[in-house]
C-alpha positions as CSV (number, residue, x, y, z in Angstrom):
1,X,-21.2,-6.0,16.6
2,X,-19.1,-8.7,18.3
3,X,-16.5,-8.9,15.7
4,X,-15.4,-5.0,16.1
5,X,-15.4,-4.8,20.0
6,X,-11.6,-5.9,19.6
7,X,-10.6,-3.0,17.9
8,X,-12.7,0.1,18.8
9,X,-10.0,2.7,17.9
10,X,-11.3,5.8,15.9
11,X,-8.0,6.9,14.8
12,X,-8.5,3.3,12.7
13,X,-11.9,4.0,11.5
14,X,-10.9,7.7,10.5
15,X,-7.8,5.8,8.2
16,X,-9.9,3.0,6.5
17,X,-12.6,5.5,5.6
18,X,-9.7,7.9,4.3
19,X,-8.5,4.8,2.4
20,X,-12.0,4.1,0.9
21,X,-12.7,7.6,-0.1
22,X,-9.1,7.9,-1.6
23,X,-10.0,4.6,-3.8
24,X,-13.1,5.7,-5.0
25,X,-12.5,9.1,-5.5
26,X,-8.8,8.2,-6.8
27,X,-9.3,5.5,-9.8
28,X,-11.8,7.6,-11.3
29,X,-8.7,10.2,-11.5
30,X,-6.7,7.7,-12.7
31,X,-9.1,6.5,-15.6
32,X,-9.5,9.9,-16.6
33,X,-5.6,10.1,-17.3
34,X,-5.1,6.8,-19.0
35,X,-8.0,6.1,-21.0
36,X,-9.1,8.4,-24.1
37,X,-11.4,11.5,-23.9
38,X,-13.9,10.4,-25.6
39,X,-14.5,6.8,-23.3
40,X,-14.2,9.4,-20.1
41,X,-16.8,11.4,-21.5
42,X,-19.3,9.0,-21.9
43,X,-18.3,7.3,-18.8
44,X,-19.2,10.4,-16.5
45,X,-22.5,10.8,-19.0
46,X,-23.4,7.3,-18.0
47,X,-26.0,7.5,-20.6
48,X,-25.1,4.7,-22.4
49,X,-25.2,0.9,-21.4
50,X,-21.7,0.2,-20.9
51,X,-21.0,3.5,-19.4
52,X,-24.0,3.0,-16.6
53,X,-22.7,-0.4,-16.6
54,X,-19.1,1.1,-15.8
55,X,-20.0,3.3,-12.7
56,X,-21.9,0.6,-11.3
57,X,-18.7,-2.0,-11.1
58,X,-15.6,0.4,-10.5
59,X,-17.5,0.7,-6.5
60,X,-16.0,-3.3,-6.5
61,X,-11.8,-1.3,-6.7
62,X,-12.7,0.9,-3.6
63,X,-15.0,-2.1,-2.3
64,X,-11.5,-4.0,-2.3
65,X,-9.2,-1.6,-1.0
66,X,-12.1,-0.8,1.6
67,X,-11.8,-4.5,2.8
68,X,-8.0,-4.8,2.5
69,X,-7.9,-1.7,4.7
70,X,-10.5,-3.3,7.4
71,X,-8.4,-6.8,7.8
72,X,-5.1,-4.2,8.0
73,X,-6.3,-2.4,11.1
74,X,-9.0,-4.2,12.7
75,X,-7.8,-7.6,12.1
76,X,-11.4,-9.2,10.7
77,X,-12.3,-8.9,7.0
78,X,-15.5,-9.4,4.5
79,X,-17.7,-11.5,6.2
80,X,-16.8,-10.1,10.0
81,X,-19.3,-7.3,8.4
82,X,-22.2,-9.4,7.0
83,X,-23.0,-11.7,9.5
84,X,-24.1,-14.9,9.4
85,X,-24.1,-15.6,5.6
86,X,-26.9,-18.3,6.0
87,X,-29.0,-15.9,8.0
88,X,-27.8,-13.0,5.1
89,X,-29.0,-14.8,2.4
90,X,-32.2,-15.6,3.7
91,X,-32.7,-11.8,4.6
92,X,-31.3,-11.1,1.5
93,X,-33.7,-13.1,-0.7
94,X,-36.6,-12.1,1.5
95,X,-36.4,-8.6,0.9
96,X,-34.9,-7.8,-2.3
97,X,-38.3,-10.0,-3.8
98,X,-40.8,-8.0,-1.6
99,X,-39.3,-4.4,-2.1
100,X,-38.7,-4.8,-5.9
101,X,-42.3,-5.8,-6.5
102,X,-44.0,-3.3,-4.3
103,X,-41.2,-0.8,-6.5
104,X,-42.5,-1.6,-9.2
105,X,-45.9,-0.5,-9.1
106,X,-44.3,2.6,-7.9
107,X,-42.0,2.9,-10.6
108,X,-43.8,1.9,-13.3
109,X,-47.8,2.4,-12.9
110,X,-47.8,5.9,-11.5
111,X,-45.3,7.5,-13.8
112,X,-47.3,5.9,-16.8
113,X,-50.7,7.0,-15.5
114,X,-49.1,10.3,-14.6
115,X,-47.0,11.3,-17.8
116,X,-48.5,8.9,-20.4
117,X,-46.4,6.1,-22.4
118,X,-43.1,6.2,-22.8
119,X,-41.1,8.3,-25.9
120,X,-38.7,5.8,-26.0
121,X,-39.0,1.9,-25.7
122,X,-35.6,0.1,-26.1
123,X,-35.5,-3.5,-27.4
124,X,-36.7,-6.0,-24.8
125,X,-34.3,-8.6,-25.7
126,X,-31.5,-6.8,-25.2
127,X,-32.5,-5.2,-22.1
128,X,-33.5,-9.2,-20.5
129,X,-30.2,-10.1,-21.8
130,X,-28.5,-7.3,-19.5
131,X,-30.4,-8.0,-17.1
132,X,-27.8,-10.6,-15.1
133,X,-24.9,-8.6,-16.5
134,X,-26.5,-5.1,-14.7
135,X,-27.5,-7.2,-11.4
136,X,-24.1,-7.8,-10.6
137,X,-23.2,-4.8,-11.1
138,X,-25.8,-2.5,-9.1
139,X,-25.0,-5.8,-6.5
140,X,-21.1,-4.9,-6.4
141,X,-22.8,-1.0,-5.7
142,X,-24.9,-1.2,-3.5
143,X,-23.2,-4.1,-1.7
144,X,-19.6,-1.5,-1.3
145,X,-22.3,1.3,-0.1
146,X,-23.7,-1.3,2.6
147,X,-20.3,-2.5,3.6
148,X,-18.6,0.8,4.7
149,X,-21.9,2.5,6.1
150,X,-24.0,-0.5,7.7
151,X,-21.5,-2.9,8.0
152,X,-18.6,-0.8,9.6
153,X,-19.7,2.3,10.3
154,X,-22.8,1.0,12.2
155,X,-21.0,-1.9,13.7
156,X,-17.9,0.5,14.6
157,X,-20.1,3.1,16.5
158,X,-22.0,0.5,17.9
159,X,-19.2,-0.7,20.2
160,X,-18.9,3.3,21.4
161,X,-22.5,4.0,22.3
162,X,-25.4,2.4,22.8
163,X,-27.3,5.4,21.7
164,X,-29.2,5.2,18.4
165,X,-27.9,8.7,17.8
166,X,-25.0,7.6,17.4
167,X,-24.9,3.8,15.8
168,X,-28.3,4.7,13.8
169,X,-28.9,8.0,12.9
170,X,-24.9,9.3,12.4
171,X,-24.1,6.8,9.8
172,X,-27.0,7.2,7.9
173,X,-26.7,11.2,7.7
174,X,-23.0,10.5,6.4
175,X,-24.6,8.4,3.9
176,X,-27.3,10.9,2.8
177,X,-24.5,13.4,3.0
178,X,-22.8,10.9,0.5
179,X,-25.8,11.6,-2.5
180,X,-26.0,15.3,-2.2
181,X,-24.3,15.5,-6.0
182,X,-27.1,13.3,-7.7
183,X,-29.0,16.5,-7.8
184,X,-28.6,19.4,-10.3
185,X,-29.3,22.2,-8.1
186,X,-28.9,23.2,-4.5
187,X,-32.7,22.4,-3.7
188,X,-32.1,18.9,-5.6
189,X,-29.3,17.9,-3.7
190,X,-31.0,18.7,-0.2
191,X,-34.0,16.7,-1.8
192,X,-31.5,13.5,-2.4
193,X,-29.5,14.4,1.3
194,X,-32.5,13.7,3.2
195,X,-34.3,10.7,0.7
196,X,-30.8,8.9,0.9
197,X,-30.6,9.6,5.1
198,X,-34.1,8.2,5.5
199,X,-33.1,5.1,3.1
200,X,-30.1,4.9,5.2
201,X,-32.7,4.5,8.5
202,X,-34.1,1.8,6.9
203,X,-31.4,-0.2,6.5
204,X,-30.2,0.9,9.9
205,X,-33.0,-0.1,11.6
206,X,-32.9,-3.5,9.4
207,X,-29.3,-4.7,9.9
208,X,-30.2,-4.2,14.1
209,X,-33.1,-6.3,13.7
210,X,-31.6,-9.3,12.0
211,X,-27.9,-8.8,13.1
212,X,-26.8,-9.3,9.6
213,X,-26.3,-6.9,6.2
214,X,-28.4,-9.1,4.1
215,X,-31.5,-7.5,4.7
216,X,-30.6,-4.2,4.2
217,X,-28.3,-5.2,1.0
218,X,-31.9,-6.6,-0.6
219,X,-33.8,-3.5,0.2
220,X,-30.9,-0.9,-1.8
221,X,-30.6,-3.5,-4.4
222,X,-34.3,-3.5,-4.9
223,X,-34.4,0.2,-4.9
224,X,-31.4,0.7,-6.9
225,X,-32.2,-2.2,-9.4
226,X,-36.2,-1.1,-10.2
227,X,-34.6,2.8,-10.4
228,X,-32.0,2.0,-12.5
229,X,-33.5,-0.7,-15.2
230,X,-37.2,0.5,-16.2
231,X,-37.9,3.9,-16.1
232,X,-35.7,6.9,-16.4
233,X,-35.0,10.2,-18.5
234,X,-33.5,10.2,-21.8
235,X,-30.2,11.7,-21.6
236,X,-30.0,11.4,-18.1
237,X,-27.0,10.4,-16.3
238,X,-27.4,6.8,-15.6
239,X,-30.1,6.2,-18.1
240,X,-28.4,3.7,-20.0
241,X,-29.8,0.6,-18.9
242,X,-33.9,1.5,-18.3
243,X,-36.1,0.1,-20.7
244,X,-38.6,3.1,-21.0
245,X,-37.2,6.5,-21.1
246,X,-39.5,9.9,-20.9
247,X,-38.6,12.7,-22.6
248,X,-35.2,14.4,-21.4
249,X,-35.8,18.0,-20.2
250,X,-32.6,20.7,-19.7
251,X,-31.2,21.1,-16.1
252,X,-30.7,24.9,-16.4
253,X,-34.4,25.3,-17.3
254,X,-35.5,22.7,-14.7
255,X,-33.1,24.4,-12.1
256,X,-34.3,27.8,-12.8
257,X,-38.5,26.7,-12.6
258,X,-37.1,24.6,-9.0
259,X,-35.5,27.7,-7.7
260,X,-38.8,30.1,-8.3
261,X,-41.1,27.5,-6.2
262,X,-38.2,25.6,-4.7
263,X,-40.0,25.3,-1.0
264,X,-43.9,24.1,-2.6
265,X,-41.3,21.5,-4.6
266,X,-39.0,20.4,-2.4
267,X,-42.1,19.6,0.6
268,X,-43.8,17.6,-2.4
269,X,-40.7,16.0,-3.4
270,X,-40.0,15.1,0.8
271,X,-43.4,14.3,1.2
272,X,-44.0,11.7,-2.0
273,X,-40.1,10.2,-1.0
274,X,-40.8,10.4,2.8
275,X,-43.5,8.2,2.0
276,X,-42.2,5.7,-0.3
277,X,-39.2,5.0,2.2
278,X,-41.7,4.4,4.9
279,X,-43.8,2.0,2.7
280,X,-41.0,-0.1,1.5
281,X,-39.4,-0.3,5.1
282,X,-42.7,-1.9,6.2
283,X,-42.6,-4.2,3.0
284,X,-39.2,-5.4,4.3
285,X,-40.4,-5.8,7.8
286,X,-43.4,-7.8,6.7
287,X,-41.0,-9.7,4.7
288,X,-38.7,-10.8,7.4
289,X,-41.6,-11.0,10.1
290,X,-39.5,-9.1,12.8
């Protein structure tokens, strides 16, 4: 946190987060005005590879503007947010590795054993041949989300209290807050508010432990990268990149059966997340030995 205690003003942390949000909520806008219907279409269906591709990069314009803004009013920029980038790395490295392969098993062996074999299995060549192309990308994500949550909001707060309330838990329930659209109902959305909150607590507690963002960058690119890239829904919004798809079923019928036994689904749903957030936080901690 010693590179924010020069500049501790809120009014300053209220404008850069107005700046971010008006970059990332903005150039969408803008796309949607410039380019033709049909490319905005499939962008916002993100079912394709180049759309999913798409939604993943543009976070890198409000990632930029987000930094820009940081070295205009706190003096510091990219860096003044990571940490020591030899430490980062290391963190980085360690964790991504252990929380992708314990995902894996997660994302891949129970769904099979539950729902059978895939409907659809896309080309494996192509899908390795993305594979560099779509880490960057989720990396340029997941890196923006880190940045303006963990590595200012955190390290911002931080310098205000020294209650976990505050530097912990407030950041992360403005970044759970963050992912209440992913869902296609009411019940969904509360579902993704308190996964993402409880993710957020990971990498809360992470980025205190080490006193850098690497760790906590490897843990949401792990979890971002194993969602993303091998099992997901056919027709599903972000789909495009997975190599297995299961069959696509509508969100007004799903919606309706949620809303008639939305409390039994939403405990099993907090319950089997609650879990895996809990599972891959100690992965990470074994990882990094702290």
């Amino acid at each position: 946190i010693r590179p924010a205690q020069g500049s501790t003003d809120l009014r300053d942390v209220g404008v850069v987060i107005a700046l971010f949000l008006a970059a990332f909520f903005g150039f969408p806008v803008l796309m949607y005005l410039l380019l033709p219907v049909g490319l905005i279409d499939a962008f916002y269906a993100g079912v394709t590879r180049l759309a999913t591709l798409a939604q993943f990069a543009i976070f890198g314009v409000s990632a930029w503007v987000f930094v820009r803004a940081v070295r205009r009013f706190h003096g510091r920029g990219f860096f003044s947010m990571i940490g020591p980038y030899a430490v980062a790395w290391i963190d980085f490295r360690r964790v991504a590795v252990s929380v992708a392969a314990l995902l894996l098993v997660i994302q891949i062996v129970l769904p099979v054993a539950s729902w059978g074999l895939p409907d659809i299995f896309r080309s494996l060549p192509v899908w390795v041949a993305l594979l560099p192309l779509a880490g960057l990308a989720i990396l340029i994500q997941v890196t923006t989300e880190e940045l303006v949550f963990r590595g200012y909001l955190q390290q911002q707060f931080a310098c205000l209290s020294s209650s976990r309330w505050v530097w912990m838990v407030l950041p992360s329930v403005l970044f759970g807050s963050w992912h209440f659209w992913n869902g296609n109902s009411l019940p969904e959305g509360i579902v993704y508010v308190i996964w993402a909150t409880l993710l957020g607590l990971d990498c809360a507690d992470l980025t205190a432990r080490t006193g850098t963002l690497g760790a906590a960058i490897g843990l949401h690119l792990a979890v971002n990268f194993v969602a993303v890239m091998f099992v997901s829904t056919d027709g599903w919004p972000m789909a495009g990149l997975a190599l297995m798809l299961y069959p696509y079923q509508d969100p007004d019928v799903l919606s309706a059966e949620i809303a008639d036994v939305a409390g039994l689904w939403m405990f099993y749903s907090l319950a089997v997340y609650g879990l895996t957030v809990f599972i891959i936080w100690l992965a990470a901690r074994v990882s990094l030995k702290r």
